[in-house]
Structure formats: C-alpha cells, structure tokens
C-alpha positions as a Markdown table, in Angstrom:
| # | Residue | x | y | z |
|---|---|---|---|---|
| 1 | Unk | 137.4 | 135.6 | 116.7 |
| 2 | Unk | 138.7 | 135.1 | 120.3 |
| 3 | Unk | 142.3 | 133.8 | 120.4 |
| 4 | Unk | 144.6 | 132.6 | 123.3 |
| 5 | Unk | 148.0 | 132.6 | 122.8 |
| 6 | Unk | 150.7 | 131.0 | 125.3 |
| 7 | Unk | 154.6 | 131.8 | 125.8 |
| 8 | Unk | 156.9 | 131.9 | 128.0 |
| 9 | Unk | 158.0 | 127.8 | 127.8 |
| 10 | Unk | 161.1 | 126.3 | 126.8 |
| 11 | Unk | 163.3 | 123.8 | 128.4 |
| 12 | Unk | 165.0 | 124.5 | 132.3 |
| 13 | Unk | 166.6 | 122.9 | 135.0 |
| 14 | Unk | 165.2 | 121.3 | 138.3 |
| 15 | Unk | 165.1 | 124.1 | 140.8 |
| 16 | Unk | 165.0 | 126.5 | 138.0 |
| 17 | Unk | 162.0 | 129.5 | 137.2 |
| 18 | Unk | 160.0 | 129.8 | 134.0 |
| 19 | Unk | 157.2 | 132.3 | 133.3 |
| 20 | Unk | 154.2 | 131.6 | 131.3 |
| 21 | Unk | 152.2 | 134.5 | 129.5 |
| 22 | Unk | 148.9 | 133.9 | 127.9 |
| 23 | Unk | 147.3 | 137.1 | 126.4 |
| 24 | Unk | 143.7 | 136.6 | 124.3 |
| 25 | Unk | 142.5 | 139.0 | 121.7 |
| 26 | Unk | 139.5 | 139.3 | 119.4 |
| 27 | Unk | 137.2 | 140.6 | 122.1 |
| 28 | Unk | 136.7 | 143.9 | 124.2 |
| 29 | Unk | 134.8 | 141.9 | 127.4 |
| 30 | Unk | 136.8 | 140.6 | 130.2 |
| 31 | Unk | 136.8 | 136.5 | 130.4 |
| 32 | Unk | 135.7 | 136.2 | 134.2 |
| 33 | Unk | 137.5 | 133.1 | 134.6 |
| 34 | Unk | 141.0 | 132.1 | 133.3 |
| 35 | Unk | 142.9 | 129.1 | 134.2 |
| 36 | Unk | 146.1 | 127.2 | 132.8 |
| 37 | Unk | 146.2 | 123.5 | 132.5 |
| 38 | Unk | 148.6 | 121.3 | 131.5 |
| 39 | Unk | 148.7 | 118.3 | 129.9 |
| 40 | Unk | 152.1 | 115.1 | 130.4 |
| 41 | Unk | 152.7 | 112.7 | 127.8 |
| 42 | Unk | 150.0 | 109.7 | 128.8 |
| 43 | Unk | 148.6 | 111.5 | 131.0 |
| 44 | Unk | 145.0 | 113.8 | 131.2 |
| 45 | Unk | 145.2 | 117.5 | 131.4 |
| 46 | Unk | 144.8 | 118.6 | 134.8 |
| 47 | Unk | 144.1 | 121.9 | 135.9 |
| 48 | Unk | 147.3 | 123.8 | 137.8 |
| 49 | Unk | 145.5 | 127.2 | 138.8 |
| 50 | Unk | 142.9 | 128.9 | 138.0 |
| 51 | Unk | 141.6 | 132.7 | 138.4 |
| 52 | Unk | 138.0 | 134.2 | 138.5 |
| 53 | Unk | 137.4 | 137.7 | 138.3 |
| 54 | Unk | 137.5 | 139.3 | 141.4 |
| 55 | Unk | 138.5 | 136.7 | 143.7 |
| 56 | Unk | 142.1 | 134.9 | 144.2 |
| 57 | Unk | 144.0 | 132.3 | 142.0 |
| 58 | Unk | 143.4 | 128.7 | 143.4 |
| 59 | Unk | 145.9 | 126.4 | 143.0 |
| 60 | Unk | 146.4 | 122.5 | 142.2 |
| 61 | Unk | 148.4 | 120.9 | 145.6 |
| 62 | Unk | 151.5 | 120.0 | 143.5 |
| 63 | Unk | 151.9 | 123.4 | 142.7 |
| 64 | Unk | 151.2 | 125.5 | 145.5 |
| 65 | Unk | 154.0 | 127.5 | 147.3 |
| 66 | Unk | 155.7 | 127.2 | 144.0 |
| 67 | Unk | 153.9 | 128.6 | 141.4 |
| 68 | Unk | 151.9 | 132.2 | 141.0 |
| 69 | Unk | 149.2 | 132.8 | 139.0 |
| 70 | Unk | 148.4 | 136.6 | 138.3 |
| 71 | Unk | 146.4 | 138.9 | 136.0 |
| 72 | Unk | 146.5 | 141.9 | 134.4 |
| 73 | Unk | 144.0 | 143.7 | 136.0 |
| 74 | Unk | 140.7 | 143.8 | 134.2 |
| 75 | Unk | 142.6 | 142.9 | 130.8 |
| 76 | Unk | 142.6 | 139.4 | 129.1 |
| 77 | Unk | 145.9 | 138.4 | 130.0 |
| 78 | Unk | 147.7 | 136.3 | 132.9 |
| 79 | Unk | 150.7 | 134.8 | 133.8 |
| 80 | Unk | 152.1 | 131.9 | 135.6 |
| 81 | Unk | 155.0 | 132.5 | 137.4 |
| 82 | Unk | 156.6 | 128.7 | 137.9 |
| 83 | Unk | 159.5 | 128.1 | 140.7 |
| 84 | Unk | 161.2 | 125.5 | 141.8 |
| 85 | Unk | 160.1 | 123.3 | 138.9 |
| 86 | Unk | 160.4 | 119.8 | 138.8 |
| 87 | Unk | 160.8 | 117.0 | 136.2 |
| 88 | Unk | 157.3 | 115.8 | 137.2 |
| 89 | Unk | 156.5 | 119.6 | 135.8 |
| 90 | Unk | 157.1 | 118.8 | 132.4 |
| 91 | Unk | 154.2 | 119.0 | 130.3 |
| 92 | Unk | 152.2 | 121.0 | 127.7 |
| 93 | Unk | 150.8 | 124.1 | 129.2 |
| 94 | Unk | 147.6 | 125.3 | 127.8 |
| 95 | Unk | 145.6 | 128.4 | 128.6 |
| 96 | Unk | 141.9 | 128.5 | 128.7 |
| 97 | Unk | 138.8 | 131.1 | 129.7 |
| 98 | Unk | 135.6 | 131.1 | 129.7 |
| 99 | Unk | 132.5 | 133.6 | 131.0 |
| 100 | Unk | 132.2 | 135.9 | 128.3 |
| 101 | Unk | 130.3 | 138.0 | 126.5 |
| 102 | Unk | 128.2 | 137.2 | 124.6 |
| 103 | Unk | 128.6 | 133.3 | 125.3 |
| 104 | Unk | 129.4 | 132.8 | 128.7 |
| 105 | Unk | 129.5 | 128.9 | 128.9 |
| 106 | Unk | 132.1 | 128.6 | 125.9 |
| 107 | Unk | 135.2 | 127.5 | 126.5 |
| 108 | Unk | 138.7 | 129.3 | 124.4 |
| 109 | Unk | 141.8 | 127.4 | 124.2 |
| 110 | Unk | 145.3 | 128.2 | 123.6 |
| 111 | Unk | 147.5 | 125.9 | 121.2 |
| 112 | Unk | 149.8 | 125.4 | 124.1 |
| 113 | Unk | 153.4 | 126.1 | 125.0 |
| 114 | Unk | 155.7 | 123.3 | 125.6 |
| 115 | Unk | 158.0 | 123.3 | 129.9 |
| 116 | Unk | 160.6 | 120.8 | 129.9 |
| 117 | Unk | 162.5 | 120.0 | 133.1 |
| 118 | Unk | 165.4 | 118.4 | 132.7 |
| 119 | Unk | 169.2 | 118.4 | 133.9 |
C-alpha cells in the first residue's frame, strides 16, 4: 500500500524558514509527478508547487522567489524548502503524487502537516 507521509511543519515566525519533507513508501516505481498543496482554514486547497519527473518545479505566484521545491533524485521523496514565510502562509500542507505504476491516473495523499505563522 502506497503511503505519503509529511514533516517538517510546526509553528514560526514571519520572516522565518521551515522545511517540509514528504517521503512515500509501499512501492518500487517512481511517481512522475509530485506536488504539495496546502489547504487555510475556509479556504480550498490550492496547489503551491509542483514537480514532474524530469523537468523543473513550477511554482504558485505567492510563493515564488520564496519557496523551493526539490527531489530526491529518482526516489519518492521531496522537500519544500519555505523562506520568508508569511502569516497568509499558514495552512495545512499536504503532499500528493500521481503517475505510477501500475495506475497512473490515481492520485496518493498525505495526512498533512500543519505551518503556522505567527509572531
């Protein structure tokens, strides 16, 4: 069974850093596309950036120049590397991939991790 886990979230100051890792087991096959979303009270999960194998993270435009999305090479993990976060940042952030073997069109989600920003 194909699992996501997030970590990396907790509660920081405006102008402060944070780094999100999201690592997903139960399979041998790459996910060819893995993205973190993130989801504020009220509001709809968006999308903040997203990576497909081979090609280079796109961002949301409140996050770019300020946060870094990255991955492991070939392996089922990535991070989010989050500067300069602001109180409009806080939100559940959730993990999700999609394009693999043997059902490419299925979507995995992770449970979530929890960035607060907040003096």
């Amino acid at each position: 069974q194909v699992q996501l886990v997030e970590s990396g979230g907790g509660l920081v100051q405006p102008g402060g850093s944070l780094r999100l890792s999201c690592v997903a087991s139960g399979s041998s096959y790459s996910m060819r596309v893995m993205g973190w979303y993130r989801q504020a009270p009220g509001k709809q999960r968006e999308l903040v950036a997203q990576i497909t194998r081979g090609s280079s993270p796109n961002y949301a435009d409140s996050v770019k120049g300020r946060f870094t999305m990255s991955r492991a090479g070939a392996e089922n993990t990535v991070y989010l590397q989050m500067n300069s976060l602001k109180p409009e940042d806080t939100a559940v952030y959730y993990c999700k991939g999609s394009g693999l073997y043997p059902i490419p069109t299925r979507d995995y989600w992770g449970t979530g991790t929890q960035v607060t920003v907040s003096s």
